[in-house]
C-alpha positions, 0 to 999 in steps of 0.5 A, a space after each residue: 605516518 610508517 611507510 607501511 601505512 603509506 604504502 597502504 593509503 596509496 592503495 585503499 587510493 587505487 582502489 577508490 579510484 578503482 571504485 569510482 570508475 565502476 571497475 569494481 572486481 579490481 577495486 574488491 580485489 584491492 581492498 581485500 589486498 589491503 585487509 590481508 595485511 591489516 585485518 583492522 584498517 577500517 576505512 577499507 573495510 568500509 569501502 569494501 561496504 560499500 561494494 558490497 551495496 552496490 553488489 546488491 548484498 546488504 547482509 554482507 556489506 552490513 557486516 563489513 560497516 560493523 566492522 569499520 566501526 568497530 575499529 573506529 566508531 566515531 566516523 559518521 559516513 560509516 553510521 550513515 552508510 550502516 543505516 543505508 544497509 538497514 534499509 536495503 534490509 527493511 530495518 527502518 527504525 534501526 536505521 533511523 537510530 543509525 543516522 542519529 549517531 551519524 549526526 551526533 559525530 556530525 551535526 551537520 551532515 545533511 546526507 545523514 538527514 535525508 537518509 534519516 528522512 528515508 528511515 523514517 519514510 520506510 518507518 511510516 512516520 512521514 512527519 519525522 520524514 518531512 522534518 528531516 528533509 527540510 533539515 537537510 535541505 537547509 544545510 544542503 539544498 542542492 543534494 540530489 533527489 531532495 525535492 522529490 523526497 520532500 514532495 513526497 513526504 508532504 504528499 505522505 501527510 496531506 500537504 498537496 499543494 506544497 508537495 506540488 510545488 516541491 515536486 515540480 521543482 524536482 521535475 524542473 531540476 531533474 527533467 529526465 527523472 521518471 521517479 521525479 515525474 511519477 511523483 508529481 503524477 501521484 499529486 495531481 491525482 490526488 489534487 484531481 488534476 488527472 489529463 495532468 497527471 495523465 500527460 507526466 504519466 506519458 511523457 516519462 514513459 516516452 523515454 522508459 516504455 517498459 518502466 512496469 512502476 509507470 505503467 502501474 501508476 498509469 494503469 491506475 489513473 485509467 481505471 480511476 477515470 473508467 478506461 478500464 480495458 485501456 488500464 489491463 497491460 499496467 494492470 498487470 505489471 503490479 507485481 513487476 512494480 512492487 505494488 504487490 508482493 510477487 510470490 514467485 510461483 514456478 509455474 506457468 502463467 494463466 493467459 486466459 486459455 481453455 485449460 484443456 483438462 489442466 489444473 488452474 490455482 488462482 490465488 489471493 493477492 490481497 487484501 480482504 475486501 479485494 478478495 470479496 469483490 474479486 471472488 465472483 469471477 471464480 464460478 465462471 471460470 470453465 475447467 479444474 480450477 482451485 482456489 487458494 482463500 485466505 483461511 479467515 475467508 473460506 467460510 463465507 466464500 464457501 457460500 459463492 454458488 459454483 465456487 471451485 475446491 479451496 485450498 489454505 495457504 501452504 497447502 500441497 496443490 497439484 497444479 499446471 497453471 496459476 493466475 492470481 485472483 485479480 488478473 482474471 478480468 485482465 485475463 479473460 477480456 470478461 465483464 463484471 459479473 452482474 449476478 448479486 448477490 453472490 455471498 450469503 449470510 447462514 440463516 441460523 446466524 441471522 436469525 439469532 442477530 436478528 433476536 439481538 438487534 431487535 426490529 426497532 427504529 431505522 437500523 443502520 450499520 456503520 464502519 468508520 476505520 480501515 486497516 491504519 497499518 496501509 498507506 492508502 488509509 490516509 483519507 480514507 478512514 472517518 472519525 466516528 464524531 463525523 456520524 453525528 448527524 445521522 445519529 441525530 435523525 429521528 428513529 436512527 439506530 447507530 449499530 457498530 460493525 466496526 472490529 478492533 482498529 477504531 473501537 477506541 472511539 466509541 468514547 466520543 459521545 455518540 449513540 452507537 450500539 455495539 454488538 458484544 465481544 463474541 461478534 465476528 470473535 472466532 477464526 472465521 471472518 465477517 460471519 456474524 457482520 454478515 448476518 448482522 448486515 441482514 439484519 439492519 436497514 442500511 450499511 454505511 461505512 468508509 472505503 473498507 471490506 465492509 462496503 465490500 461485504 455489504 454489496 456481495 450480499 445486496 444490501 443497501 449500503 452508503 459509501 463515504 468516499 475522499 474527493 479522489 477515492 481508490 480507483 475501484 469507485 472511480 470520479 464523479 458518479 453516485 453508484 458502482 458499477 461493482 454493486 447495484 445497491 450501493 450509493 457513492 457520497 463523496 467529499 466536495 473538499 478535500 478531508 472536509 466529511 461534515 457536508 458528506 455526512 449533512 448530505 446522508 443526514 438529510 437523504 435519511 431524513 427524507 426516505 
């Protein structure tokens, strides 16, 4: 080795000492000594990667790894950190091949397997991310967080009981981890165990109060067990946690105040059927209130008696104050709404499905896919061959609400008649569904808007729902608080459907 690079390795070795005892402005300006004389030595530019993740810059630090592999392309902690910049960036399939090159100049780099579970994880792939795990808990069990991201991926795919052990696990190594615990919180929910998931809940917000990801989850668990004024404070700390994405609007926040002549925008914040069943707190609101729809709803919501003026989406709104749509009970202490329906169908549509579907037989709207792309649709969406036993009561008509997602399992061998490729086909969502819907006796139909849309319009609609459903419908009863002609049949088993829909089977049987 020159003496030039020596005199180089004894500083890129100040400068990691630097690093390592988080005095990191005097380690950049090191590393940075160390470029300006040799542009290429890569392990610097490396570590000046590294810096700059930790700065909070991803982009940059992106660029930097880039360079270090440029220079010397075969070193897998540069490919590993590279895939930690993709992620921070929200590029989990280039991450993912990020880490396959780490592991193929070292097969056996267990940070590159979890960091590749983490890819796949983001990817939405948790089997690939479950593998990973376990791949790099054999080669290293004792990395940090490993655990916890194997209970979690076991959650992902519906392993519970696993994911519990693992989970606990990670509590028992990691014992003042709030993620470790909010994790294991999230199991015992879905594994019905909710005074237990409650006690984890509060116990790690002993030791962060303000953490907003445990007050959310916690705020959750309230609901879902029917605590709802307890759940408000959490509830509004969704955005705070990430659970929603926040629009960081400037100006002021809505409390719950008389406007006193100012302009109030609520908005949409999420999905479409949150919107349906949020909407009817719009007309009591009191004062200038505008409301900004997703564009495919305003048609129907045109139809809410004493809706204020709709906006789209990027449109130029003069506004004081804004509140999103499902901050409003939170807001205003206000109850639910007990005025259904609160949506209607247009009455010429109705009458032309009404021509369609014809007045034979027991009619029955059915839905069995939500949307695949949410996480939350684990457990919720229902194999079309489950109907089954309905279509075998006697007089039965299977009639398809279902769009797009999910229409590919009209193969299964099962008499569901489909409304043709113009229902719900313009711009305007749920207007033909609606009609549709006064057109049939009964909806049934899993966790999706279609519950939603039927309940706004009064119509008989059956729910089939998970052994532990989202919060809205919470535990143990038949109906909803949210919709008077809704009846709630829930899993005795966890993913068992069969007596869910023995059960329905046998109350049509009976009516």
């Amino acid at each position: 080795m020159s003496r030039r690079s020596k005199q180089l390795e004894a500083a890129l070795q100040q400068g990691e000492h630097l690093h390592a005892a988080g005095r990191l402005q005097e380690a950049e300006q090191v590393y940075r000594q160390i470029l300006a004389v040799d542009p290429r030595h890569a392990d610097t530019t490396h570590m000046l990667g590294v810096l700059a993740m930790q700065s909070g810059h991803p982009d940059a630090a992106l660029d930097l790894f880039d360079g270090a592999i440029a220079v010397k392309p075969l070193v897998s902690s540069y490919h590993l950190h590279r895939a930690h910049a993709l992620l921070a960036l929200g590029r989990p399939t280039d991450a993912v091949a990020a880490c396959r090159i780490a592991l193929r100049t070292k097969s056996n780099n267990a940070e590159a397997y979890q960091v590749l579970g983490h890819a796949h994880s983001d990817a939405l792939q948790p089997g690939e991310a479950l593998r990973a795990y376990r791949e790099a808990a054999r080669l290293k069990p004792d990395l940090p967080n490993l655990f916890n991201n194997l209970g979690t991926a076991l959650r992902n795919i519906g392993a519970l009981e696993e994911a519990e052990t693992r989970l606990r696990e990670a509590v028992h190594r990691a014992p003042n981890d709030p993620g470790a615990q909010l994790n294991l919180s999230r199991v015992l929910k879905d594994l019905g165990k909710t005074a237990d998931a409650e006690s984890l809940l509060r116990g790690a917000l002993r030791q962060q109060p303000s953490d907003p990801v445990l007050l959310y989850n916690l705020s959750l668990l309230l609901l879902l067990t029917g605590r709802d004024a307890e759940a408000c404070p959490g509830w509004e700390q969704r955005f705070a946690a990430r659970a929603v994405p926040d629009r960081r609007d400037p100006r002021q926040q809505w409390s719950g105040e008389d406007l006193n002549g100012r302009t109030l925008l609520v908005y949409a914040e999420q999905g479409l059927g949150d919107t349906i069943q949020f909407c009817r707190y719009l007309p009591a609101l009191a004062g200038n209130v505008v409301f900004e729809a997703p564009p495919r709803l305003r048609h129907l919501l045109a139809t809410l008696p004493g809706a204020p003026s709709m906006v789209s989406p990027g449109e130029l709104v003069t506004a004081d104050l804004v509140c999103p749509l499902m901050s409003i009970p939170a807001r205003t202490g206000m109850p639910i709404p007990t005025k259904v329906p609160y949506l209607a169908a247009e009455p010429d549509r109705v009458a032309r499905w009404r021509d369609r579907i014809g007045t034979a037989g027991l009619k029955i709207g059915i839905a069995w896919q939500g949307n695949p792309g949410r996480t939350q649709d684990r457990g919720r969406s229902i194999p079309l061959r489950a109907f089954a036993p309905l279509a075998a009561v006697p007089g039965v008509r299977l009639i398809g609400l279902q769009k797009n997602d999910g229409t590919e399992q009209l193969q299964y061998p099962i008499a569901v008649e489909t409304l043709g490729p113009d229902f719900d086909s313009g711009p305007d969502g749920f207007l033909d569904t609606a009609a549709a819907m006064m057109c049939v006796d009964l909806v049934i139909t899993c966790d999706t808007s279609i519950a939603h849309l039927a309940g706004a319009l009064r119509r008989p609609v059956w729910v089939a729902l998970q052994t532990v459903p989202n919060w809205r419908w919470q535990l143990g009863r038949e109906d909803s608080p949210w919709y008077p002609t809704m009846r709630l049949f829930r899993q005795t088993e966890r993913d068992e459907w069969e007596p869910v829909f023995a059960a329905m089977a046998a109350a049509l049987a009976a009516a």
